[in-house]
VOPAGU-2260 file (C-alpha; in pm, 1 decimal, decimal comma):
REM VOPAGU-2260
SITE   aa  ch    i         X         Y         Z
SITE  UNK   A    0       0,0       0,0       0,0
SITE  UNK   A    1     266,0     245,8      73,7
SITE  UNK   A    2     421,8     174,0    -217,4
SITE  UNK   A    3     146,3     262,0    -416,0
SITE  UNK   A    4      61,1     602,8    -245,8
SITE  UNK   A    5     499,3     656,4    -343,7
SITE  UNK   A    6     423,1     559,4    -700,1
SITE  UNK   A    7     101,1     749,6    -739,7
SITE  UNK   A    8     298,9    1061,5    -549,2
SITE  UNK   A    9     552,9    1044,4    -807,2
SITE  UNK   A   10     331,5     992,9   -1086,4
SITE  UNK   A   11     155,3    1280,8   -1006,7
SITE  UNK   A   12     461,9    1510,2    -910,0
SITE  UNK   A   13     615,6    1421,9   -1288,8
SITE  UNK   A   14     250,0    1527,8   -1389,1
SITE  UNK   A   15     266,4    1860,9   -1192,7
SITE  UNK   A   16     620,6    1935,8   -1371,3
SITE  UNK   A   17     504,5    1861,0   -1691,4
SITE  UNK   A   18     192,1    2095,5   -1674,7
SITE  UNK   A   19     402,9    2340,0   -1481,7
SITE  UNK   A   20     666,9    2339,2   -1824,6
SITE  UNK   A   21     396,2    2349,8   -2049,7
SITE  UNK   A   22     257,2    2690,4   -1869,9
SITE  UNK   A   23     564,1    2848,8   -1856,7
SITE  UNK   A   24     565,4    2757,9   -2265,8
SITE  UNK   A   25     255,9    2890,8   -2339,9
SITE  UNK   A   26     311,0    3189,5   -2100,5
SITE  UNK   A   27     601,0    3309,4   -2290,2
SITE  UNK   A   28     447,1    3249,2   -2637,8
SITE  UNK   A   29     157,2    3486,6   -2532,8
SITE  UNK   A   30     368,6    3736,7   -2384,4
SITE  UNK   A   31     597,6    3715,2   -2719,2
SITE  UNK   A   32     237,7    3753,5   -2929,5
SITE  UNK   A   33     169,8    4081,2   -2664,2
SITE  UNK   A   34     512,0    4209,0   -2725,2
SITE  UNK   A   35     433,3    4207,4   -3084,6
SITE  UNK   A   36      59,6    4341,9   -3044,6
SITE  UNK   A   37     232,7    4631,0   -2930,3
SITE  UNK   A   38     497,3    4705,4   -3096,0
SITE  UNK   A   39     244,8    4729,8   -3458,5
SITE  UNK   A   40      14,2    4888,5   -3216,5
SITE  UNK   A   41     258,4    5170,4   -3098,4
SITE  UNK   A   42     367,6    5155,5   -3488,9
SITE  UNK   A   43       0,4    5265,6   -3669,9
SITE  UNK   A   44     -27,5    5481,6   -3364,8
SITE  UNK   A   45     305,3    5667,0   -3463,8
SITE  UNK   A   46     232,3    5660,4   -3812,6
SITE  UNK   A   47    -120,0    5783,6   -3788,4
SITE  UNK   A   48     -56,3    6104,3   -3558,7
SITE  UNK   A   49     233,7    6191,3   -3802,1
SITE  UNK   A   50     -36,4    6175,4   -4055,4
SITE  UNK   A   51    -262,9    6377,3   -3855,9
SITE  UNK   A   52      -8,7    6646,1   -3818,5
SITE  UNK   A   53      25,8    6658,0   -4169,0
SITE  UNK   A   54    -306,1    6732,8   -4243,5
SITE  UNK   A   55    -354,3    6939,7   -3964,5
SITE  UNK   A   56     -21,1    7159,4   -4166,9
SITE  UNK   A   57    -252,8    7143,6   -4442,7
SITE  UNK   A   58    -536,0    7237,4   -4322,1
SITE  UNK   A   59    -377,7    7560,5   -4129,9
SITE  UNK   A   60    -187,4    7626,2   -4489,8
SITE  UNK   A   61    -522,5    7593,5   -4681,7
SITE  UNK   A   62    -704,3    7823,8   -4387,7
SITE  UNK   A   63    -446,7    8069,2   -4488,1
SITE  UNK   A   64    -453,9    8075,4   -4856,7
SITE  UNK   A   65    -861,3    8100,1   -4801,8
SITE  UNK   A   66    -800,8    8397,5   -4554,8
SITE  UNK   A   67    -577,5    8565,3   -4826,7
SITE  UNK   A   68    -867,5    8510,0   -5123,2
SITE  UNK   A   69   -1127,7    8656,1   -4850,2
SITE  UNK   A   70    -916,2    8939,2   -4764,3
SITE  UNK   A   71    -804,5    9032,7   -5096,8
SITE  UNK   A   72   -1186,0    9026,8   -5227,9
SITE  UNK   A   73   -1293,6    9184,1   -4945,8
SITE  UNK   A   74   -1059,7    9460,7   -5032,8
SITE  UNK   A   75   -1153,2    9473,5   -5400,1
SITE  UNK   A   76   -1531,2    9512,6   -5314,6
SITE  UNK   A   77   -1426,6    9823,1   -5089,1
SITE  UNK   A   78   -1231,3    9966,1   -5359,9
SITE  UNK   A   79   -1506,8    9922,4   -5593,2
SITE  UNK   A   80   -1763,0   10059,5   -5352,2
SITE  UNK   A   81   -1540,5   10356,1   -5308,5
SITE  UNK   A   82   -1530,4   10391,5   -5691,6
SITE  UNK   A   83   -1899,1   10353,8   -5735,7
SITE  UNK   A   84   -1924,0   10649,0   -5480,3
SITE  UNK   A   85   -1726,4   10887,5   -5669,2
């Protein structure tokens, strides 16, 4: 009987070791998959504010230009007003 309790023990002890290995295996092949997650995620994340800042420079470029067009019409209507008033 003792005997069998010492061969079940170590039966079940080579068990434990096995499933312990095979955690620390799968552990370590999700933390590599994380590791990667990240890495594209932190990638598109750089790449997409860089392309937000470009078309935020674009946009305050474009604003400008518009400005310009407004305020150089705006100033040809008061010129012609002025002339019309003459």
């Amino acid at each position: 009987m003792t005997d069998m309790v010492a061969i079940v023990s170590i039966i079940s002890s080579v068990f434990s070791i096995i499933l312990a290995v095979y955690a620390i295996q799968f552990s370590r092949r999700v933390e590599e998959r994380l590791k990667n997650n990240f890495t594209i995620l932190k990638e598109t994340m750089e790449a997409n504010q860089k392309q937000a800042q470009e078309c935020l420079s674009n946009i305050d470029r474009e604003a400008a230009a518009i400005k310009t067009t407004v305020d150089q019409s705006h100033e040809k209507l008061h010129q012609t007003i002025q002339n019309l008033k003459k």
